[in-house]
C-alpha positions in Angstrom: 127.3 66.5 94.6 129.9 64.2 97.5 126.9 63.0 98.9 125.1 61.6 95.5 122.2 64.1 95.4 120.8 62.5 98.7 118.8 65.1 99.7 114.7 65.2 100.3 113.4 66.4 96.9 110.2 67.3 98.4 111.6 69.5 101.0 112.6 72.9 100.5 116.3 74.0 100.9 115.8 75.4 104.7 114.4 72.1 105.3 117.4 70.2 103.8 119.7 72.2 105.7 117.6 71.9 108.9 117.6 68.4 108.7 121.6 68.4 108.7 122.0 69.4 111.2 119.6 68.1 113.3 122.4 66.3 115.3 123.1 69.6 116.3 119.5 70.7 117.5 120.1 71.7 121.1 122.9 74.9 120.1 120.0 77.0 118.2 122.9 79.9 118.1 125.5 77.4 116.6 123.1 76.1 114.4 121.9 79.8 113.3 125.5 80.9 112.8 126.3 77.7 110.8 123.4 78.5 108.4 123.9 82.2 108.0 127.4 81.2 107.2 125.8 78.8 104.5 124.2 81.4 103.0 126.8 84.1 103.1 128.6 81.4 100.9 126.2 80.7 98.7 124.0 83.3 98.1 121.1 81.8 96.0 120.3 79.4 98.8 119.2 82.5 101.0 116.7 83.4 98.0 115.6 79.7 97.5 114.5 78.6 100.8 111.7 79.2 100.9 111.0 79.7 97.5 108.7 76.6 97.3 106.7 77.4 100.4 105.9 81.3 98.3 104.5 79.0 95.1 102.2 77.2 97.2 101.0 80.4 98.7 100.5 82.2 95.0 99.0 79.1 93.3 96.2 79.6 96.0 95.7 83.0 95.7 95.2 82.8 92.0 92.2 84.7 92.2 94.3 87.5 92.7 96.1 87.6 89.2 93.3 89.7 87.3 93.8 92.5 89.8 96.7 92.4 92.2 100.0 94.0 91.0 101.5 92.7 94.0 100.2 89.1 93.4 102.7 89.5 89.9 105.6 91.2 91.9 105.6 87.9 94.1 105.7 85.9 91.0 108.4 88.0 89.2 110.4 87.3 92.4 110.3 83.5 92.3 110.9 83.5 88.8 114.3 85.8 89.4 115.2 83.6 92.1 115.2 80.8 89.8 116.9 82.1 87.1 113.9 82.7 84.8 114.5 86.4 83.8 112.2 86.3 80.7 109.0 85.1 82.6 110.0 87.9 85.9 110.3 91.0 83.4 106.7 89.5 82.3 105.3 89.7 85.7 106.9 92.7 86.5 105.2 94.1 83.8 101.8 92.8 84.6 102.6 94.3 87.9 103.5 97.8 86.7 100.2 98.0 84.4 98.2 96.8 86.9 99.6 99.8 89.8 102.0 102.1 88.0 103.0 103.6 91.1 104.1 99.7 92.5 108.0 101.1 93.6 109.1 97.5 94.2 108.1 96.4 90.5 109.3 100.0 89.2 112.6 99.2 90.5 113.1 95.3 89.4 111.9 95.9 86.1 114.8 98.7 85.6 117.3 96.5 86.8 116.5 93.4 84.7 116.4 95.4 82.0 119.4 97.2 82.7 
């Protein structure tokens, strides 16, 4: 990394961005361009912004994991977006026996197997 990794480790990728250009804050539109022109080039980063915010939101809702097929399809999703294949096609599934009919899971779970 040219800049030496100096980045906030606590923040999420958006954030990171965000704070770049923060020089910039008064052209929303420039700034909105700029970042869907980030992500266009890099593809991942669109996935992983806010890919630390959606833990935090299914670590609280934990209560839901004995019964909620979508709960798992949120889980399988972070876990693709970081690369873990082995512990999505496990969510996905949880999801599936949990709601057969769950389209979304259905479909992932065909194409990480695929």
């Amino acid at each position: 990394c040219p800049e030496g990794r100096k980045l906030f480790p606590g923040m999420s990728v958006l954030k990171n961005l965000m704070l770049g250009a923060y020089v910039h804050r008064r052209d929303r539109k420039g700034n909105a361009k700029l970042l869907d022109e980030v992500f266009d080039m890099f593809p991942i980063l669109r996935e992983k912004k806010d890919l630390d915010g959606a833990r935090k939101i299914l670590s609280g809702l934990n209560d839901l994991s004995s019964h909620s097929a979508e709960f798992h399809y949120q889980h399988a999703m972070c876990h693709m977006a970081e690369g873990d294949r082995k512990a999505a096609v496990a969510a996905l599934d949880r999801a599936v026996k949990l709601d057969p009919g769950h389209t979304n899971a259905l479909f992932q779970l065909g194409h990480a197997n695929d």
